[in-house]
C-alpha positions, 0 to 999 in steps of 0.5 A: 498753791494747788490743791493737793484734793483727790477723787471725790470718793463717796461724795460723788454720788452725794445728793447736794439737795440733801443738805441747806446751802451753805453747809460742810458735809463731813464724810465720818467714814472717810475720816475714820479710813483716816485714822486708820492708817495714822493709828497703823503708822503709830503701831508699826513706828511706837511713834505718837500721834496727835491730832493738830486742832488748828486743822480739825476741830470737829469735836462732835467726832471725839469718840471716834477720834479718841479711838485711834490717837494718842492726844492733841496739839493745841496752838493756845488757851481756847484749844487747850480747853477744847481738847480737854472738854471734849476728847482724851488723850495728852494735850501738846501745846505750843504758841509763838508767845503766852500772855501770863493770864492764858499760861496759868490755865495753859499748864495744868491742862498740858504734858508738853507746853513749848516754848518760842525760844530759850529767853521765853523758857527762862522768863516763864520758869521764873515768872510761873514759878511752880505752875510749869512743875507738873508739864514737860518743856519744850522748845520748837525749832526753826530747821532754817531749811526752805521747803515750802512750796509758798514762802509765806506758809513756810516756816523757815522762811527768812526772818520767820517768827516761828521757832529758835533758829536752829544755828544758834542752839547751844550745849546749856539750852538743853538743861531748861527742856525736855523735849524738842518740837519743829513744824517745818512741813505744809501738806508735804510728803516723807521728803521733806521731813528726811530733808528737814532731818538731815539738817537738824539731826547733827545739832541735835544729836550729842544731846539725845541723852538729855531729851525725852521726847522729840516732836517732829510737827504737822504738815505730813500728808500721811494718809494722800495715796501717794505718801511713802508711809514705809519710809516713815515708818522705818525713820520713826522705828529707827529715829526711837531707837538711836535717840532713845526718845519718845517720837510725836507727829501732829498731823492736822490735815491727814486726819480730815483729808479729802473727808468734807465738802462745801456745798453752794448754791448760785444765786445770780448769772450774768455776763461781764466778758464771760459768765459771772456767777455769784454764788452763797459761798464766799472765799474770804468768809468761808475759804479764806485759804483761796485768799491768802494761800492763794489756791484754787479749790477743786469743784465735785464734778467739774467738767473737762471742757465748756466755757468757764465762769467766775464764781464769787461769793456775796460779800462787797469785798471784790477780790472774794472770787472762788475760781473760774470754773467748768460746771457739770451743768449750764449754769443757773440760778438755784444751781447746787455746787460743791468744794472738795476737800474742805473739812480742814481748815475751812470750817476753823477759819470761817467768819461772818464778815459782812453779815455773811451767814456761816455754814452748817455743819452735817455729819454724813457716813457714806457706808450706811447713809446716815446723815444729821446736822452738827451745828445750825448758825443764825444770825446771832453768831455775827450779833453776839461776836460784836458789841 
């Protein structure tokens, strides 16, 4: 996948020997431009906005986030219980499948819980019996329209385990729900959701009239430069008035894009070829989306021309190779480095997998210059994790 980063911004005048190494630096003020323009969708469209915890789940920024969203979505129990504890707003919540033990917790906690397919629904129904009474069932979709632009991070891609494929709704599925949810987008601009429309919207709409809400998922780079927000404002407005529904986006990306960096330090230099430079970041601890997208990450400050060196992190796993880089500097051991873009999914799918340290977390405005740490790690995060 190529990244979908843009200009450093703020960071680009950001002193890397502010922070220890390795650290995330969130940029408040540049997730608060952010939420901006999602609560400016959410006025002009009457369409609600939730922030998709999978993404971005720093919750020491729930007062500001709580500003300008409507709620959250939650992917099971842990997050459910985050968006409880610490923010307000509704919690939409959606998992392929529940354990029973989760689903009794899940509930009281959720306006929305939706299900993977209509056999699920009518198992729960029975099974929960009256702990689904007080929360609105969903059912989430599956458009069966490829739009991905990597098969494995999309969810119509074939045999897909996420959602009811769309061809085989049928008239009486509608009686068990009150809502309906797709996510069929990854880091992907109105296109694609008025594509994915066009292929639902006539198997979905002889039955406005039995829907409260429509959920139309994640996915939508809102707040990217280059994003038609008048186009998607004017399908949510009109989208609300000929389905007579309350219309849901849950953005997870939009709401930390381009807002953190990761900062690095290079701990060795040495040739095989060409430059080789292991650094205190590790991609499979730290960045795994470099692993399994794959991608490259933009480097803060990368040079146009030089000679390129390979940087990898310090696990034993030799494919934990960062990228090949130009560095805006010869490059040498103590060397300060940073990753673009790394507030969202970075930081919830870190590990400590071969002892690696985790990263702290700083918080950073870059309008009054205020900077503090969030979250120190030691190595009793990787001790208690296992037994």
């Amino acid at each position: 996948m190529e990244t979908k980063a843009g200009d450093p911004g703020a960071f680009a005048h950001f002193d890397l020997a502010r922070v220890p190494s390795p650290a995330f630096v969130v940029d408040e003020a540049a997730v608060r431009r952010n939420l901006e323009i999602l609560a400016d969708i959410r006025t002009l469209s009457g369409a609600r906005v939730l922030l998709a915890l999978k993404a971005f789940s720093m919750w020491s920024l729930a007062p500001l986030i709580d500003q300008y969203l409507d709620g959250f979505c939650a992917s099971g129990l842990w997050e459910a219980k985050l968006a409880s504890e610490h923010f307000t707003g509704s919690i939409s919540t959606y998992s392929p499948a529940y354990k029973a033990d989760d689903l009794v917790e899940i509930a009281p906690l959720s306006e929305h819980v939706i299900f993977n397919n209509p056999t699920q629904i009518e198992r729960w129904k029975r099974e929960a019996g009256q702990g689904l009474d007080n929360c609105d069932i969903g059912l989430r979709l599956n458009p069966e329209i490829a739009l991905g632009e990597t098969p494995k991070y999309d969810p119509s891609q074939r045999h897909s385990r996420l959602g009811f494929p769309v061809s085989q709704l049928q008239a009486d599925h509608f009686n068990a729900i009150s809502g309906i949810h797709f996510h069929n987008l990854c880091e992907q601009n109105f296109d694609a959701l008025e594509q994915t429309w066009v292929k639902i919207e006539p198997l979905i709409a002889p039955y406005f009239d039995q829907l409260e809400w429509i959920n139309l998922g994640g996915g939508h780079h809102i707040t990217r430069d280059d994003y038609d927000r008048e186009a998607l404002v004017q399908f949510l407005s009109d989208l609300r008035a000929k389905s007579g529904c309350e219309i849901y986006l849950e953005p997870g990306e939009a709401v930390a894009l381009d807002a953190g960096i990761l900062v690095g330090e290079i701990l060795d230099v040495f040739d095989n070829d060409m430059p080789i430079g292991i650094t205190d970041l590790s991609a499979t601890c730290h960045m795994p989306d470099v692993i399994e997208a794959p991608y490259r990450p933009a480097m803060l400050g990368e040079a146009s021309d030089g000679d390129a060196i390979r940087l990898g992190g310090p696990s034993c796993l030799a494919g934990d190779i960062i990228g090949d880089y130009r560095l805006p500097e010869p490059a040498h051991i103590g060397q300060r480095i940073a990753f673009l873009d790394q507030a969202h999914y970075s930081m919830v799918k870190t590990n400590t997998f071969n002892g690696v340290p985790l990263p702290s977390i700083w918080l950073w405005n870059s309008e009054t210059d205020d900077l503090r740490c969030v979250k120190q790690f030691d190595w009793t995060e990787f001790r208690d994790r296992l037994s």
